[in-house]
N, C-alpha and C positions, 0 to 999 in steps of 0.2 A: 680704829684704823691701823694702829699698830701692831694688834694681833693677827689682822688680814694680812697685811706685810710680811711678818714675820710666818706665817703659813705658807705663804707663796716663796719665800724663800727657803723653807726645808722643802717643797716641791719640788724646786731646782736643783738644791744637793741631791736631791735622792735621784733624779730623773740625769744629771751630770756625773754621778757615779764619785760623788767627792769624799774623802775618806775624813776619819778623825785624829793627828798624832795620837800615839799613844804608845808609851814607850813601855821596854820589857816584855815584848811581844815573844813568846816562846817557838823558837823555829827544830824543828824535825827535821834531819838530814839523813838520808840513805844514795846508797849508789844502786849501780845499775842489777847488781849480785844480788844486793841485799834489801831491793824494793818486796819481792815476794812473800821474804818471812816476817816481813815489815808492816802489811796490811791489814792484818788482822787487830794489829797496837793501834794502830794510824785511826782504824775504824770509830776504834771507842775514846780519841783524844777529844777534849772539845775544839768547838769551829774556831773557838782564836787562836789555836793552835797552827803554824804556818809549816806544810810539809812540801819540803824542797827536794828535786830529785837532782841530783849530780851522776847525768848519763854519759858513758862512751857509747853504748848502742841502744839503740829503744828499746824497750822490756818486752816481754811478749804481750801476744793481746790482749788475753782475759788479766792480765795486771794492767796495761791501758784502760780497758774498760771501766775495772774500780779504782782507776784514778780517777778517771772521768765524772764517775758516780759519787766519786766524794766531793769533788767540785761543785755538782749540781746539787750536793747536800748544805750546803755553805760552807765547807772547806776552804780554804787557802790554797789550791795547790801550783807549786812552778816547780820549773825545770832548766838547767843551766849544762852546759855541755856542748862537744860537734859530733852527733853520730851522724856517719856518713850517708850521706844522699844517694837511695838503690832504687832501684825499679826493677821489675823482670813481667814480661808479658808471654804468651803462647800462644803460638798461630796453626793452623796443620796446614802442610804443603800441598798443593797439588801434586802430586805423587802418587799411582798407582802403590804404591809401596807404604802409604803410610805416615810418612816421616814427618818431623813437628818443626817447624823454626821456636826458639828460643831468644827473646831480644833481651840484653840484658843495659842496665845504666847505673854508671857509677863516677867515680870521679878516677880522671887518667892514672893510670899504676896500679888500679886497683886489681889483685889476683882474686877472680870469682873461681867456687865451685859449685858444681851444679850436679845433683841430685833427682830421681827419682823414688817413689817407693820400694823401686828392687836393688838400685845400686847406684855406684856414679854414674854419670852420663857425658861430662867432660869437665873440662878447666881449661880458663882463656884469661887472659889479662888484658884488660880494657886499655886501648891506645890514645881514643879522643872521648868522643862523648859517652860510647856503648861498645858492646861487644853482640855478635850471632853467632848459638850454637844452631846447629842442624843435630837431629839425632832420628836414625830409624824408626823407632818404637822408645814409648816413655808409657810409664806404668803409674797412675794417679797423681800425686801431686808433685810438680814439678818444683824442687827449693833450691834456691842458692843460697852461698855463705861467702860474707864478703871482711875478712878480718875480724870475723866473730859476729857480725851484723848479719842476720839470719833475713830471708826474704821468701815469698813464694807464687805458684801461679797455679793453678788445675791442668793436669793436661786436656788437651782440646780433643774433639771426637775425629773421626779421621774424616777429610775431605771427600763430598760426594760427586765422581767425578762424570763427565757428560763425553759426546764422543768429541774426537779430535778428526777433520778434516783435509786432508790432501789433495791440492787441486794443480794439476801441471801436466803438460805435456809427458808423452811415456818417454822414460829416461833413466840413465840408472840414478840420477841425482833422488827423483821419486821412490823409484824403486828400495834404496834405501832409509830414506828417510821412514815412508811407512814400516820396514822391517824392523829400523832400532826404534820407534815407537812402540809397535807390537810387543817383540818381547821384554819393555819395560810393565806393559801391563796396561798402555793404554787404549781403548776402544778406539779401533781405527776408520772411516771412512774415507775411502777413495777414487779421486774421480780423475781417470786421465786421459788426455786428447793423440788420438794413436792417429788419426785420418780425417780429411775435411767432412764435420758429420759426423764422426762418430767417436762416441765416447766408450771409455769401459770402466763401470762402476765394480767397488769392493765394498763389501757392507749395503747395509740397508739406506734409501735412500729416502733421508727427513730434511723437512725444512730448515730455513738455517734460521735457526732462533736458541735463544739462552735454554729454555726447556729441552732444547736436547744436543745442541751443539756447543762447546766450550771457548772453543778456538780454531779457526781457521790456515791452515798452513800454503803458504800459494809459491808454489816454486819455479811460476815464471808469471807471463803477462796473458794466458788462460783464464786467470781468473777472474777478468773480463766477462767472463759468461753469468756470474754471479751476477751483476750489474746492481741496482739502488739498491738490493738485498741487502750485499757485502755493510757498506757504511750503515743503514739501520741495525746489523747486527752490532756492529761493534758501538756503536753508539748507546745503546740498549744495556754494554756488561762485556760482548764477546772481546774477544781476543783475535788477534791478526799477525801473523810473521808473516812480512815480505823477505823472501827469498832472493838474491841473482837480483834481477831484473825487475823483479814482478812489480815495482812501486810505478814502470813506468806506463802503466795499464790506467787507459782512461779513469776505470773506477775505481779507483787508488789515488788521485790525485788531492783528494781532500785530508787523506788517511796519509799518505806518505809524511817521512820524516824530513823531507826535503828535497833538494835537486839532485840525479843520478849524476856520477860523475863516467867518463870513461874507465872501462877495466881496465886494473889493472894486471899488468904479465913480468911477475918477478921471472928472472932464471934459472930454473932447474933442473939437475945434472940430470942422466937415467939413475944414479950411483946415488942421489939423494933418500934420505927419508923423508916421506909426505909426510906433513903435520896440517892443521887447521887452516886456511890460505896461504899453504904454500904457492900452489895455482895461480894467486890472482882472487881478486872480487872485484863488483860495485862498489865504492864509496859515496858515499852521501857528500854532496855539498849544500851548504847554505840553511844547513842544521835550520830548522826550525826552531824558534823562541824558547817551546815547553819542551824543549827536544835535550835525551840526556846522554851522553855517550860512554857507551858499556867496553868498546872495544877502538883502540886508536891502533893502528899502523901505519908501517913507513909511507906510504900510498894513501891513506887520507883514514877515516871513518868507515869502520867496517861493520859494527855493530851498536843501534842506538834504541832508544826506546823513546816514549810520549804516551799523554793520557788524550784519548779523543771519547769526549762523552764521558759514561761510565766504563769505557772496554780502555785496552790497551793495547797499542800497537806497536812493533821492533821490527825494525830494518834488520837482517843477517844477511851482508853484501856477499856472502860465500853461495857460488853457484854449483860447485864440484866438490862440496866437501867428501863424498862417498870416496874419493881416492885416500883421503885419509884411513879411513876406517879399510881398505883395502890392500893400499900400499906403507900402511906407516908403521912405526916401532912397537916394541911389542905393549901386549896392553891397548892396543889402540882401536880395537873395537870394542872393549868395555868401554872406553873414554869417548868415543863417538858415540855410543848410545845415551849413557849418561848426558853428553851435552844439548842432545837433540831433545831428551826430557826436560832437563832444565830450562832450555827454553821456551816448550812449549807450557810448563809450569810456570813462566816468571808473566805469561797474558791471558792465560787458561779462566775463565769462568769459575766461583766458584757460588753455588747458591747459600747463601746466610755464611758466608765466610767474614772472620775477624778475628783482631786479637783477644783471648782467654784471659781474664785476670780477677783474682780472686775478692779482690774489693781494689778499685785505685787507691783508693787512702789506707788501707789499712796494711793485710798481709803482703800485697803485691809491692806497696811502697812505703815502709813501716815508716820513716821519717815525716813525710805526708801525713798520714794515720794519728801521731802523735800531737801533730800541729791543728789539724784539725783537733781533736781530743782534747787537748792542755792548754792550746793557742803558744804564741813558740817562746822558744825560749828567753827566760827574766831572770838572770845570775843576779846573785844578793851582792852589793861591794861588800868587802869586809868594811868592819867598824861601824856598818850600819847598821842600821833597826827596821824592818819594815813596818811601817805604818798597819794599823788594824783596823778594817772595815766596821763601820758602825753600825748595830743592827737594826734592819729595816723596819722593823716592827716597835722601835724606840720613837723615827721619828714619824711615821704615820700617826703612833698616840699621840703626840705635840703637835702635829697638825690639827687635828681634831679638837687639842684640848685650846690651840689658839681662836679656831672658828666657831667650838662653845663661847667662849672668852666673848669676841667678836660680839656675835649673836644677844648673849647675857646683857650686853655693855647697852645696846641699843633696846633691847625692849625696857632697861632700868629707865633710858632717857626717854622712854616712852609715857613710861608713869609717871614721871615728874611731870 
């Protein structure tokens, strides 16, 4: 009875992970510099031997790796330290042009640089949680460096992009808009209401679905003629900018970001420069719950966004911005162009779109990487001794040789 006891109680030690004291345990120390040259000793030490890393930044990977693998040899191994907590992902923009978003995470103050294969690509200092680079073109692997803490992401393929739709009354508000799309690069389709009855299309004329429409631009309450289309689209993935007016269109009302408010009419000189509503917009009231607001002025909510479905939808209360691009400072038709791309990129469709990252745990988020690998960090106090793992194959034999025991004890009492 006692040796059955006592088997089921090495069962438990070994199955509870309980160790044996055992003092004068020999511990191995290296830093962060000096773990690489360090691996090849560490290899051939035996398993009681206890190797402790004392990191400011995590080691590269393939020395994560054989740390990992000495662990799962019976090693010892721990790590004691604060390397900084990084992330970096990579997204490609909808952009005719290419360009990559860059999300980066670090802890606030932290100055990143960021890298490509052919050179820098920029430097930002993280204010709260992360920082975003934009960059036109990125050449393989995209790395940051973060106070010596090294990170990285692949860059992404570029964005396959679908057409972009314009629906409004003939106007030069239209009129524009199509053009600074155009010569950003993006495939234009246009459809606008010149007469009762009669429309006048640009481009080819396709169904309005994800397979070949990205996003819809509606620059007044025309886009009505769209009718249950419009919300299956965007519900589906597509994209929708309400323009002016346009949310106040029967079939918008699901889709809109909220209640129109009256235009607003700042005053201005002849002698002024146009800028971006200078003119006046719609403001949104009564914001919607999921509703996020991109642009506040003196006159209320000018620019807001919302997820409906899988697509995305933004209110742009500006009905006249084309005076901008016409009448304002200089510069201010590249800036009108550009803005009318970036928005129609911030709701644009993209098929298999997402962020790039080379392993979440590993090179993208090497502190992650580690934890996972090492499990986290176990500083040794000074004056202490860690305790040595008892080997597993000690006490399976004592189990065994208790349940012989056992076994022996009863068939003797058999023969008696």
């Amino acid at each position: 009875m006692l040796c059955r006891l006592a088997a089921f109680a090495l069962l438990g030690w070994l199955l509870g992970g309980s160790l044996i004291p055992s003092a004068g345990v020999r511990i191995e120390r290296a830093s962060t510099d000096a773990i690489a040259s360090r691996l090849p000793a560490w290899t051939r030490v035996p398993a009681g031997v206890l190797l402790q890393l004392d990191l400011a930044t995590t080691p590269d990977l393939w020395v994560a790796d054989w740390l990992a693998a000495l662990a799962h040899s019976g090693h010892a191994v721990t790590w004691s330290g604060s390397p900084p907590a990084v992330a970096m992902s990579s997204e490609a923009i909808a952009d005719p042009r290419g360009s990559v978003r860059i999300d980066v995470a670090a802890p606030p103050g932290t100055a990143v640089v960021i890298h490509d294969s052919a050179s820098v690509v920029d430097s930002v200092r993280v204010s709260q949680l992360g920082a975003t680079v934009v960059t036109p073109l990125a050449m393989g692997t995209l790395a940051g460096n973060a106070g010596g803490q090294r990170f990285s992401a692949p860059s992404p393929d570029s964005a396959r992009l679908r057409a972009i739709v314009v629906i409004g009354n003939a106007s030069w508000e239209g009129k524009f808009v199509v053009a600074a799309l155009e010569e950003r690069g993006w495939p234009v389709i246009a459809r606008f209401h010149v007469a009762p009855n009669v429309d006048v299309a640009q481009g080819a004329d396709v169904p309005l679905d994800t397979g070949r429409v990205a996003a819809v631009v509606a620059i007044d309450t025309t886009v009505q003629s769209l009718g249950a289309a419009l919300e299956r689209f965007v519900r589906s993935g597509g994209g929708l900018v309400l323009a002016g007016a346009a949310s106040l269109a029967p079939a918008t009302a699901r889709l809109a970001l909220g209640s129109l408010g009256a235009r607003t009419r700042p005053s201005v000189l002849p002698t002024d420069t146009i800028g971006l509503g200078a003119t006046g917009f719609y403001p949104v009231g009564a914001l919607a719950a999921d509703g996020v607001v991109l642009d506040r002025r003196a006159g209320g909510i000018a620019v807001a966004a919302r997820r409906v479905g899988a697509g995305r939808v933004m209110h742009v209360g500006y009905d006249d911005s084309w005076r901008w691009r016409m009448t304002g400072g200089a510069g201010s038709e590249i800036a009108y162009r550009d803005w009318w791309s970036r928005v129609v990129a911030a709701v644009a469709y993209l098929p298999g779109a997402g962020p790039t990252v080379a392993n979440a745990s590993t090179a993208s988020a090497p502190l992650a990487g580690l934890i996972d690998r090492l499990g986290p960090a176990r500083p040794i106090a000074a004056g202490k001794t860690p305790r040595r793992p008892v080997d597993r194959r000690l006490l399976l034999a004592l189990m065994m040789i208790f349940l012989l025991s056992e076994w022996g004890s009863r068939r003797m009492r058999g023969l008696r």
